[in-house]
OpenMM code with the backbone's topology and positions (N, CA, C; nanometers):
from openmm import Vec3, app, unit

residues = "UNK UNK UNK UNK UNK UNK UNK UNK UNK UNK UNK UNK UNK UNK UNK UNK UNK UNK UNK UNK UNK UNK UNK UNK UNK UNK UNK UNK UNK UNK UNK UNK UNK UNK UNK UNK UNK UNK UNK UNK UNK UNK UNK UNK UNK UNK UNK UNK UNK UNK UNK UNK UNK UNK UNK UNK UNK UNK UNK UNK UNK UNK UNK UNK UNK UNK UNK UNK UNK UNK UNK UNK UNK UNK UNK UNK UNK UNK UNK UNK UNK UNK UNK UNK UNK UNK UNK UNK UNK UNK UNK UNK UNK UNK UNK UNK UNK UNK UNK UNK UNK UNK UNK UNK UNK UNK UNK UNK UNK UNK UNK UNK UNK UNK UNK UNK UNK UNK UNK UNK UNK UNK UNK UNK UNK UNK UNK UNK UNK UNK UNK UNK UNK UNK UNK UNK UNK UNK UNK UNK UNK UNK UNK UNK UNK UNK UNK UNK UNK UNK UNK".split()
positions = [
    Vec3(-3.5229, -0.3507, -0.3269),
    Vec3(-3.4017, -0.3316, -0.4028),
    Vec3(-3.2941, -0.2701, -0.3124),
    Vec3(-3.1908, -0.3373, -0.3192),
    Vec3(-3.0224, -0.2614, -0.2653),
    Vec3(-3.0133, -0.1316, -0.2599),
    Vec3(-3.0221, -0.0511, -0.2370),
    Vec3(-2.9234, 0.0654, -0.1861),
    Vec3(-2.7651, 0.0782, -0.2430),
    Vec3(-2.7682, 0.1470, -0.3613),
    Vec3(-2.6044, 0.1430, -0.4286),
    Vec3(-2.4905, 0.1983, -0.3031),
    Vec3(-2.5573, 0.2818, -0.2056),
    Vec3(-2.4378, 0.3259, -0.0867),
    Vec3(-2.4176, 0.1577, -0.0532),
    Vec3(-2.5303, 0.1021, -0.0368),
    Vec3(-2.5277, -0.0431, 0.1029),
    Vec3(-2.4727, -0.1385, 0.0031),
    Vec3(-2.4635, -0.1410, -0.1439),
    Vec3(-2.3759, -0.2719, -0.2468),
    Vec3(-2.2512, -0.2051, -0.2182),
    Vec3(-2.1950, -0.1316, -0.2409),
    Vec3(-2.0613, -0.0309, -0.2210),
    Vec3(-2.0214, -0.0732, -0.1307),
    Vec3(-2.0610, -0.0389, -0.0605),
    Vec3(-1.9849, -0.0775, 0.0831),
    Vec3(-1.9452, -0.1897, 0.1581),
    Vec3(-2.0529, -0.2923, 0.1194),
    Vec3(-2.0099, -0.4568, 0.1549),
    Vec3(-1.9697, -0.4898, 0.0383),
    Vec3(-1.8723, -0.4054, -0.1125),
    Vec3(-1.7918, -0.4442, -0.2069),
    Vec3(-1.6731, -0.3745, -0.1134),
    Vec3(-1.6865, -0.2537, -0.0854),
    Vec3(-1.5563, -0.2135, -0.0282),
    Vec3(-1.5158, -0.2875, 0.1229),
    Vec3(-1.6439, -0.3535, 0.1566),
    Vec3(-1.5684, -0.3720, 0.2906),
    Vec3(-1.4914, -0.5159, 0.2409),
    Vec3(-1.5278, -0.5897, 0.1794),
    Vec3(-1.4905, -0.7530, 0.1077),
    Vec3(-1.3371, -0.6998, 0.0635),
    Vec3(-1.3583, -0.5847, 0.0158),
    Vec3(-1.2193, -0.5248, -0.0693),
    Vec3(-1.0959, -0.5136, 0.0660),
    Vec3(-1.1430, -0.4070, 0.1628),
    Vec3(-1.0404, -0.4765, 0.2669),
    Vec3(-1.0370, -0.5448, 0.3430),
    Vec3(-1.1456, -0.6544, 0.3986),
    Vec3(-1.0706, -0.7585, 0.4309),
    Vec3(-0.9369, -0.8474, 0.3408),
    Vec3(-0.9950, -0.8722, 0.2397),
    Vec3(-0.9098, -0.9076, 0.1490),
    Vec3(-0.7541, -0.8438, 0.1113),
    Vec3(-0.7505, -0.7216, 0.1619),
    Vec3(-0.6461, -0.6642, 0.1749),
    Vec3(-0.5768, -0.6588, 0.2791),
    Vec3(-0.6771, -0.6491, 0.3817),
    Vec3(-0.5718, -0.6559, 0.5125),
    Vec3(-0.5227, -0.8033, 0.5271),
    Vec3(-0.5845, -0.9164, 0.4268),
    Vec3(-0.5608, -1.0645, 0.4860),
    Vec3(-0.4021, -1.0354, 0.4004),
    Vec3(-0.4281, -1.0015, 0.2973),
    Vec3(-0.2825, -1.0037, 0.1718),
    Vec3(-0.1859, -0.9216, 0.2891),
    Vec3(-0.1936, -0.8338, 0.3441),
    Vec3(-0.0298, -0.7599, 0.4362),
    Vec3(-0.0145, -0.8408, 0.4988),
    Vec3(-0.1385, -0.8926, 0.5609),
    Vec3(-0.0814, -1.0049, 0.6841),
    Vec3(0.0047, -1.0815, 0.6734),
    Vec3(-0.0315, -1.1895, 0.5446),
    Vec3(0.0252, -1.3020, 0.4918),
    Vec3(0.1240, -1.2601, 0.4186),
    Vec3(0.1644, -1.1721, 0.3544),
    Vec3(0.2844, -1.0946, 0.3283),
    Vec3(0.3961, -1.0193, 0.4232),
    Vec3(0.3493, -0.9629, 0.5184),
    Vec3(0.3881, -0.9415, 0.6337),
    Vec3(0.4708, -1.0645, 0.6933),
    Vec3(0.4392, -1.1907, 0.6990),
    Vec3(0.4877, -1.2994, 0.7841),
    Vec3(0.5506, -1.3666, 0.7242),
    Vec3(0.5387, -1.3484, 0.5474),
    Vec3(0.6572, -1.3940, 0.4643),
    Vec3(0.8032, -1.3147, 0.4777),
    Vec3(0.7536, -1.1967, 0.4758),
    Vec3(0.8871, -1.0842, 0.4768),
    Vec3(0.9596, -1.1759, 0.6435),
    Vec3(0.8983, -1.1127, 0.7625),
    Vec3(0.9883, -1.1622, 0.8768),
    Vec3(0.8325, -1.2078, 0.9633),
    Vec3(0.8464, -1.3581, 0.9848),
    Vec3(0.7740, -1.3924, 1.0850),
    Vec3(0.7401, -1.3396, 1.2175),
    Vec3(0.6343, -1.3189, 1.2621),
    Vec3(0.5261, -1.2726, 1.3476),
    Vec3(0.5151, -1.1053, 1.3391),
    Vec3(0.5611, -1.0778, 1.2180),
    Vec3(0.5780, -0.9371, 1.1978),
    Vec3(0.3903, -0.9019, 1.1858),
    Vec3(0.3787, -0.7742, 1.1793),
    Vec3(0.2276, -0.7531, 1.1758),
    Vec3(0.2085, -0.6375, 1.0799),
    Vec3(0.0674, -0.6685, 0.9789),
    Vec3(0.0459, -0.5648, 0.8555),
    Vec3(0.1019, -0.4417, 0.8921),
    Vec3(0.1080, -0.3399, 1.0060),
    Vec3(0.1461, -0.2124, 1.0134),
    Vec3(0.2682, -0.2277, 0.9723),
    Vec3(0.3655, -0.2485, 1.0246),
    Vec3(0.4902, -0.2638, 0.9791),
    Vec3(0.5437, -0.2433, 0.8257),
    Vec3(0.4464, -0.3269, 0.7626),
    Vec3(0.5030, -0.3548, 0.6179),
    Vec3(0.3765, -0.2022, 0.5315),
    Vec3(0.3092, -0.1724, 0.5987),
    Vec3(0.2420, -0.0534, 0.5460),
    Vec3(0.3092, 0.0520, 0.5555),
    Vec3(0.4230, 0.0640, 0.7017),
    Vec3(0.5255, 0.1865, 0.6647),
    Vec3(0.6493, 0.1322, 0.5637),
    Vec3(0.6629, 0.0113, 0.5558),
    Vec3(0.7455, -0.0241, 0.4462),
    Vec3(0.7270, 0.0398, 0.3111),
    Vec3(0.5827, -0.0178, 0.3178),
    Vec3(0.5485, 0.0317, 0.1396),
    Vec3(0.5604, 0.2058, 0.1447),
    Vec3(0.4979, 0.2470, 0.2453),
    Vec3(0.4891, 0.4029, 0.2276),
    Vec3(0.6015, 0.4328, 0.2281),
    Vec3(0.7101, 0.3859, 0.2922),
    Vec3(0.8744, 0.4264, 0.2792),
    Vec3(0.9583, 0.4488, 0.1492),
    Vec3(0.8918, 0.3241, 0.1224),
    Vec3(0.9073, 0.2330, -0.0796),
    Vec3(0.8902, 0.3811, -0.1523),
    Vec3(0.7088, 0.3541, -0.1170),
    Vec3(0.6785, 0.4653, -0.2450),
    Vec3(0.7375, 0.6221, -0.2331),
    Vec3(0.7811, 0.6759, -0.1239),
    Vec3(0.8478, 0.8293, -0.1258),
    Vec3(0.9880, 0.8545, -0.1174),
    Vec3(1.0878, 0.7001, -0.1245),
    Vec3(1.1720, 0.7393, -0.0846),
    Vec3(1.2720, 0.7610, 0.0299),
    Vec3(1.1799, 0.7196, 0.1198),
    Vec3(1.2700, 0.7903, 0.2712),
    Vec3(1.1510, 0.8764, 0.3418),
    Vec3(1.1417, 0.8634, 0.4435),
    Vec3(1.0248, 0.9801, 0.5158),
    Vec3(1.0909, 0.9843, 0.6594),
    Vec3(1.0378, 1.1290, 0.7249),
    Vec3(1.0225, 1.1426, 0.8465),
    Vec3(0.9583, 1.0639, 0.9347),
    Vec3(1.0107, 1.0380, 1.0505),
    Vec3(0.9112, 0.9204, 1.1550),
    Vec3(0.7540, 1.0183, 1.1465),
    Vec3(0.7602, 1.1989, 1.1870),
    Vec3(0.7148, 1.2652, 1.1996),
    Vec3(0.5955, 1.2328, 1.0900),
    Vec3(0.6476, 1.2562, 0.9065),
    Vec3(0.5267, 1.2288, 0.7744),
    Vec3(0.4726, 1.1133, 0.8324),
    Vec3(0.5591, 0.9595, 0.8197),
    Vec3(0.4717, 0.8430, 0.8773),
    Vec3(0.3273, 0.8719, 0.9896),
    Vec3(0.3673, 0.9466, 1.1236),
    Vec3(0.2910, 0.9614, 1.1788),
    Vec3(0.1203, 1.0066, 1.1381),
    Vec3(0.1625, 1.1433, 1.0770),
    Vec3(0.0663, 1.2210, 0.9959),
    Vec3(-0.0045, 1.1493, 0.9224),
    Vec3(0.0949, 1.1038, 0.7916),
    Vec3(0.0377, 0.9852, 0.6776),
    Vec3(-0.0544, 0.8988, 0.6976),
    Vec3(-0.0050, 0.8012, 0.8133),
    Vec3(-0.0776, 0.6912, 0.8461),
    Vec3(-0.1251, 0.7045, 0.9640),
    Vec3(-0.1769, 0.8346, 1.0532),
    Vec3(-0.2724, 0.8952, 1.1379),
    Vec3(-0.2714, 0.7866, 1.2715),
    Vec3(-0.1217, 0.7704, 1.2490),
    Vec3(-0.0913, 0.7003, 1.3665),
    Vec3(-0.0835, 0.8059, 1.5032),
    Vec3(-0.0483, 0.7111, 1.6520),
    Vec3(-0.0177, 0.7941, 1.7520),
    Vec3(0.2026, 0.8097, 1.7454),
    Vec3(0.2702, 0.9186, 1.7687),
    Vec3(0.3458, 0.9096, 1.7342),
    Vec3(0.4273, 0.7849, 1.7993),
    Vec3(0.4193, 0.7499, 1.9475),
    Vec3(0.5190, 0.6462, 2.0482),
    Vec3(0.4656, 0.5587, 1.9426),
    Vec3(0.3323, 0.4652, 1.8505),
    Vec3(0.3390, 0.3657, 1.7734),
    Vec3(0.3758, 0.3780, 1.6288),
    Vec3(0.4491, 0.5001, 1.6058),
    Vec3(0.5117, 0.4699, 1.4803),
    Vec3(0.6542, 0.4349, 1.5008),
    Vec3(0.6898, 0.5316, 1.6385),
    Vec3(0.8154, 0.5011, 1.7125),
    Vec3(0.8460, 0.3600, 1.6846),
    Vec3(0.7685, 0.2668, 1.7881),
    Vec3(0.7591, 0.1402, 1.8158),
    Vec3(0.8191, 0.0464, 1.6639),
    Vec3(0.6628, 0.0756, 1.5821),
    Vec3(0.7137, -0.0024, 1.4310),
    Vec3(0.8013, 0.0189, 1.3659),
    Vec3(0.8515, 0.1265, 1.3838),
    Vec3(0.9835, 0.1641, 1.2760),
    Vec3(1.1065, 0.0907, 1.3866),
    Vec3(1.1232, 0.1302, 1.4913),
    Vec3(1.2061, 0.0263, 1.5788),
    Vec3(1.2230, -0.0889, 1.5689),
    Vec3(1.0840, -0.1855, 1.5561),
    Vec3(1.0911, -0.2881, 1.5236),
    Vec3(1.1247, -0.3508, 1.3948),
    Vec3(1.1213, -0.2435, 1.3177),
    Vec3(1.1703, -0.2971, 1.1079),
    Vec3(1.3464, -0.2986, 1.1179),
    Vec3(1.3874, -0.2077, 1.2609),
    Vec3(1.5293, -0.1617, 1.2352),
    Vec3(1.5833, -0.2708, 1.2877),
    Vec3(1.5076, -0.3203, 1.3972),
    Vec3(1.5533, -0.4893, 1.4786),
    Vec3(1.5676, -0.6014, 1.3793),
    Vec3(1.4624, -0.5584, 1.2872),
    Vec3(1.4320, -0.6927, 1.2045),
    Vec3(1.5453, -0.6927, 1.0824),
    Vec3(1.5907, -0.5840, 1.0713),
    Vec3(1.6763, -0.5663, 0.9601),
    Vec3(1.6167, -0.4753, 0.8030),
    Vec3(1.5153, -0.4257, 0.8077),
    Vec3(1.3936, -0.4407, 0.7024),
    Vec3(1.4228, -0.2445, 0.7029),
    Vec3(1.4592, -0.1691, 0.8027),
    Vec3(1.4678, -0.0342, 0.7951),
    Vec3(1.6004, 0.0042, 0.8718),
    Vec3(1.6465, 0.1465, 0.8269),
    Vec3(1.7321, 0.2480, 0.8500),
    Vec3(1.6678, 0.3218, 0.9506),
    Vec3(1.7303, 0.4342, 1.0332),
    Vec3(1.6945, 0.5697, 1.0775),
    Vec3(1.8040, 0.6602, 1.0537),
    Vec3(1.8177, 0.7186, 1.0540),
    Vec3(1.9688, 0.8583, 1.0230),
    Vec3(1.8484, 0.9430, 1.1334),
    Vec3(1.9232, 1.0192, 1.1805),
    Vec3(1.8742, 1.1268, 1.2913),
    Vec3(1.7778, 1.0440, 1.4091),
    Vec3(1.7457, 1.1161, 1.4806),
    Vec3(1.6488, 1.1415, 1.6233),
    Vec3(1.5386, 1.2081, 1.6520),
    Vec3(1.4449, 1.1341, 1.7208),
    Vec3(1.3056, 1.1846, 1.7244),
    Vec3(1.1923, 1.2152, 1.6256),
    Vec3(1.1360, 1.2493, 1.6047),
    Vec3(1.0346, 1.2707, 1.4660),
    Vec3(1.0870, 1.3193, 1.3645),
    Vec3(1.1817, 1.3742, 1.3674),
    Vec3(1.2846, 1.3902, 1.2530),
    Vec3(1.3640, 1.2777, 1.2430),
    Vec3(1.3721, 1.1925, 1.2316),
    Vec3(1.4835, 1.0774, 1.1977),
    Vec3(1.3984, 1.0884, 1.1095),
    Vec3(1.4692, 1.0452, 1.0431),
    Vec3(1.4400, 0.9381, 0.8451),
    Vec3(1.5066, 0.7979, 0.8875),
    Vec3(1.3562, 0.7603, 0.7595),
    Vec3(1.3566, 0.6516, 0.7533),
    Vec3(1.3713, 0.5526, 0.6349),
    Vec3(1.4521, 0.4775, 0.6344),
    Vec3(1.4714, 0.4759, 0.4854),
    Vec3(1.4405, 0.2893, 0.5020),
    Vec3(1.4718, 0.2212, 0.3511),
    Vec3(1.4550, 0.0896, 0.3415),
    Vec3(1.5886, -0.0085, 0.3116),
    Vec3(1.6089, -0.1231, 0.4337),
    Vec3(1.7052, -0.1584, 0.3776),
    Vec3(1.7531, -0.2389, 0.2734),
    Vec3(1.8043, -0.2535, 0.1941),
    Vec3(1.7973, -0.3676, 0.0835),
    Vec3(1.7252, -0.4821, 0.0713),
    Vec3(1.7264, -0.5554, 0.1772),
    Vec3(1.6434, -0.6853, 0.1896),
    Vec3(1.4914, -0.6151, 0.1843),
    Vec3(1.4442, -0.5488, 0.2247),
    Vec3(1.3048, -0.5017, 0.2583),
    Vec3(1.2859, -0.4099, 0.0853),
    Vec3(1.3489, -0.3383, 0.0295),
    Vec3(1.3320, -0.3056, -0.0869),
    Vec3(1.3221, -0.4108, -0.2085),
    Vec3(1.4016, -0.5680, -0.2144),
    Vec3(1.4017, -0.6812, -0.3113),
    Vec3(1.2500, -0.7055, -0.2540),
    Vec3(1.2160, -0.7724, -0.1428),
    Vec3(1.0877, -0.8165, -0.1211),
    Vec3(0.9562, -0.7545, -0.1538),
    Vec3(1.0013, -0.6209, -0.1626),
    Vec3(0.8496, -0.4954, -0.1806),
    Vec3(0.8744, -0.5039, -0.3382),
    Vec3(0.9929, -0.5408, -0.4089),
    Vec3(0.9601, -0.5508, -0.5709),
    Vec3(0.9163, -0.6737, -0.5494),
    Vec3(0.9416, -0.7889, -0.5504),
    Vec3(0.8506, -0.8509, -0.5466),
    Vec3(0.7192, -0.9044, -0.5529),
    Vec3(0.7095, -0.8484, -0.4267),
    Vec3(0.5655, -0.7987, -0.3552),
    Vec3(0.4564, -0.7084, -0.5021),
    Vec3(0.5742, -0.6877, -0.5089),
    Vec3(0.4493, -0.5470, -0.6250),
    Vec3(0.4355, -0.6170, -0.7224),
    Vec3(0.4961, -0.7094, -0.7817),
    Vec3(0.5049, -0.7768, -0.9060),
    Vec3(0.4029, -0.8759, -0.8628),
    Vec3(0.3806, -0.9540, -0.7847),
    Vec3(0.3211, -1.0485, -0.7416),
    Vec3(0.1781, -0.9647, -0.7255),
    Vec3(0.1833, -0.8569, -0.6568),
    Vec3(-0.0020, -0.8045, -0.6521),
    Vec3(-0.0188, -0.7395, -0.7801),
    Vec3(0.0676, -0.6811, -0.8787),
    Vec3(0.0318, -0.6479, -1.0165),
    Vec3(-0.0444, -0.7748, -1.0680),
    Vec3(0.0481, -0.8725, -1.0847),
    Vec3(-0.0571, -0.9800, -1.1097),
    Vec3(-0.1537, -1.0347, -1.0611),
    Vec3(-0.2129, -1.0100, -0.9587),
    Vec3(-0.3068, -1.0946, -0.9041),
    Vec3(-0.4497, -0.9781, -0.9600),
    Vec3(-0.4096, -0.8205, -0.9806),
    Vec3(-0.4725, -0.7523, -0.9768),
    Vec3(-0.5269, -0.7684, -1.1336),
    Vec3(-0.4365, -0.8117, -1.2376),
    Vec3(-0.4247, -0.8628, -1.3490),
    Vec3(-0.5194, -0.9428, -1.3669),
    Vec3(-0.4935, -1.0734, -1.2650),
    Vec3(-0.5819, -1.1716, -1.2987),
    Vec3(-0.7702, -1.1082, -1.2700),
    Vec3(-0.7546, -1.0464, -1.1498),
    Vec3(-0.8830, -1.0177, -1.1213),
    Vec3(-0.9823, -0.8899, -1.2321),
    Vec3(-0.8495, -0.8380, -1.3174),
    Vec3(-0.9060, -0.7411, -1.4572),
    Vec3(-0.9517, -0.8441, -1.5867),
    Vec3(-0.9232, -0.9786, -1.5520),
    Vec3(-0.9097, -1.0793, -1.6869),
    Vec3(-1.0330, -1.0691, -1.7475),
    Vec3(-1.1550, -1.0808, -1.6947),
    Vec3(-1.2979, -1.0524, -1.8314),
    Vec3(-1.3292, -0.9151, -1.8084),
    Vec3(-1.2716, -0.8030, -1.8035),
    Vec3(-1.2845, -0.6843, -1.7707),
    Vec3(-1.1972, -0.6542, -1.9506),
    Vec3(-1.3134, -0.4936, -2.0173),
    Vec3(-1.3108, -0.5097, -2.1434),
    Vec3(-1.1715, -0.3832, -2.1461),
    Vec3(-1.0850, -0.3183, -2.2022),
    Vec3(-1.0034, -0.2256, -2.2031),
    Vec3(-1.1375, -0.0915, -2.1536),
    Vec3(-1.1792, -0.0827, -2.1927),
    Vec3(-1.3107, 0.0299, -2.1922),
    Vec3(-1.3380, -0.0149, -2.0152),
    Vec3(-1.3748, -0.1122, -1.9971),
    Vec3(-1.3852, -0.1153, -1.8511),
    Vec3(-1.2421, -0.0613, -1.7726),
    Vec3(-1.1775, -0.1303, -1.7833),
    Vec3(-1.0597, -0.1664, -1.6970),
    Vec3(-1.0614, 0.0182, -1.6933),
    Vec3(-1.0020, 0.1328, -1.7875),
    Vec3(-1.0349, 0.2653, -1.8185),
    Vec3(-1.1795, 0.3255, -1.7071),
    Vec3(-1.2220, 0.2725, -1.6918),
    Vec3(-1.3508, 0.3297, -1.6641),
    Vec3(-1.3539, 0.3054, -1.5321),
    Vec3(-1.3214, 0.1460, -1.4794),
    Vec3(-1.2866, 0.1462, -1.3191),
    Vec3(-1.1899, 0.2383, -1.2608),
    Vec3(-1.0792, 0.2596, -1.3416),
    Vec3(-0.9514, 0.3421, -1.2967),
    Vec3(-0.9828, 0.4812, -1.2705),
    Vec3(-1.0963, 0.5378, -1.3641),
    Vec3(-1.1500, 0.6684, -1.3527),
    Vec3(-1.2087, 0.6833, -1.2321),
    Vec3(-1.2901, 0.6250, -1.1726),
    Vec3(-1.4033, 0.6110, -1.0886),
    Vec3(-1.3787, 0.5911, -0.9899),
    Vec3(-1.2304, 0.5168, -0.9578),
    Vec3(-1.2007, 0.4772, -0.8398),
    Vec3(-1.1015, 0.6071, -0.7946),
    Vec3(-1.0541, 0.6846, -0.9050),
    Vec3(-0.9363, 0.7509, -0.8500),
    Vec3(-1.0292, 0.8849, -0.8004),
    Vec3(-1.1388, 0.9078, -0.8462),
    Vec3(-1.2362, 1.0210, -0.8596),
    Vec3(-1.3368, 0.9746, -0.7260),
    Vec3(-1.3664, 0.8343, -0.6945),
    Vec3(-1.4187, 0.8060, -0.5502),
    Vec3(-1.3281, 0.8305, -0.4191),
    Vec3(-1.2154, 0.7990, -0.4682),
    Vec3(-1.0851, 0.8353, -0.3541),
    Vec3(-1.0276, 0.9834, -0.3793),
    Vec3(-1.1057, 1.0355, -0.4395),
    Vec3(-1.0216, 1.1667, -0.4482),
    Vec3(-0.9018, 1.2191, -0.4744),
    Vec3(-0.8549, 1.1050, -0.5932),
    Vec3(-0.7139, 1.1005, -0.6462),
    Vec3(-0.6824, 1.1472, -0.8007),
    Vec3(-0.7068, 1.2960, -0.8225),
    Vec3(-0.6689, 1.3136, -0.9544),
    Vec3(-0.5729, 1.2560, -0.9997),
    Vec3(-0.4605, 1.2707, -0.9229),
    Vec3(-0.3221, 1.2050, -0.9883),
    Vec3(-0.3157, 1.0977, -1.0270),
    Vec3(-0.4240, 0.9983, -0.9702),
    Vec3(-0.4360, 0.8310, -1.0397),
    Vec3(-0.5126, 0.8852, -1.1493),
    Vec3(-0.5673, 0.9407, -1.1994),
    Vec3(-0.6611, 0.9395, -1.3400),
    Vec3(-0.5160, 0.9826, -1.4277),
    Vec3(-0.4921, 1.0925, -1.4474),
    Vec3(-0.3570, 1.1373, -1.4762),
    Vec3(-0.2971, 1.0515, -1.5516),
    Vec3(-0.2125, 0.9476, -1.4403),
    Vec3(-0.1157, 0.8317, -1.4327),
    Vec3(-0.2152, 0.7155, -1.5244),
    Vec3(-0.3592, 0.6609, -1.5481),
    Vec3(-0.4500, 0.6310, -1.6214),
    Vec3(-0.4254, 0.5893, -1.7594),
    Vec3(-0.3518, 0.7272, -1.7813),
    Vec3(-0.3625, 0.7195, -1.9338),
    Vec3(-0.2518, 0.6257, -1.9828),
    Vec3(-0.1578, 0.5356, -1.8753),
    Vec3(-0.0741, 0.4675, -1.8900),
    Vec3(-0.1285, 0.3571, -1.9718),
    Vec3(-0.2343, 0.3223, -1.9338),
    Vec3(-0.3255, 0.2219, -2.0029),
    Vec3(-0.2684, 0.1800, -2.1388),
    Vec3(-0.2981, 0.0667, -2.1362),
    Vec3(-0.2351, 0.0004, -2.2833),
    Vec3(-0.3909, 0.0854, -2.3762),
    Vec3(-0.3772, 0.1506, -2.4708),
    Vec3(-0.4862, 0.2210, -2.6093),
    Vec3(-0.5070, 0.1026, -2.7141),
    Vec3(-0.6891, 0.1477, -2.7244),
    Vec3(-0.7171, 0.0528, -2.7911),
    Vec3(-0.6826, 0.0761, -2.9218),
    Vec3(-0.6503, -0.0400, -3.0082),
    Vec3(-0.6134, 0.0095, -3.1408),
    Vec3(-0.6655, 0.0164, -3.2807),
] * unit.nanometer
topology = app.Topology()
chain = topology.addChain("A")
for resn in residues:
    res = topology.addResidue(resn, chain)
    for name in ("N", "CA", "C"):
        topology.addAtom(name, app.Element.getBySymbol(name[0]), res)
């Protein structure tokens, strides 16, 4: 019999390949030969607002000269801002790169949709718990209760 660590894990590892294939191919829609990192400081940009080159670094446990690099390259591409210098610059999103990340989100809401489709309200609740409590994310359980209630 399986080992629930050893099913887990070739579910989670299936989980990101599958994810890193989706930035990729999203990635090269936004601006051709662009590469998943790029559009991962996008989204992290998306979701806070604006960040320090410095948070990016930290955040995404990059080396700092390659966050340098990618954020340089979003500003070439048209896709990011900087205001200030050095690990303190901010970084913000430029319009074109903010329409595409709604998009983007609307398009993986649904796909994530489709993949909840024979999943019961009681499930769908119960994955959301489990996953935010495996990742160590109270604040997703929290946010949870957004859930459509059964009636």
């Amino acid at each position: 019999m399986d080992r629930v660590e050893d099913l887990l894990h070739e579910a989670m590892s299936e989980y990101a390949v599958q994810g890193d294939a989706y930035l990729a191919r999203a990635a090269g829609r936004l601006s051709p030969g662009m590469g998943r990192m790029p559009l991962v400081i996008l989204m992290r940009v998306d979701r806070f607002g604006g960040l320090r080159e410095a948070d990016l670094t930290a955040q995404l446990r990059l080396p700092a000269a390659e966050t340098r690099r990618h954020v340089d390259d979003l500003v070439v591409r048209g896709l990011a801002a900087r205001t200030g210098g050095g690990s303190l610059a901010l970084v913000r999103l430029t319009e074109r790169a903010r329409e595409f990340l709604e998009d983007a989100a609307d398009e993986r809401r649904g796909r994530i949709l489709d993949g909840l489709e024979d999943f019961t309200l009681e499930e769908k609740e119960t994955f959301v718990r489990l996953m935010a409590k495996f990742v160590q994310r109270d604040d997703l359980v929290v946010r949870s209760l957004d859930l459509p209630q059964r009636g």
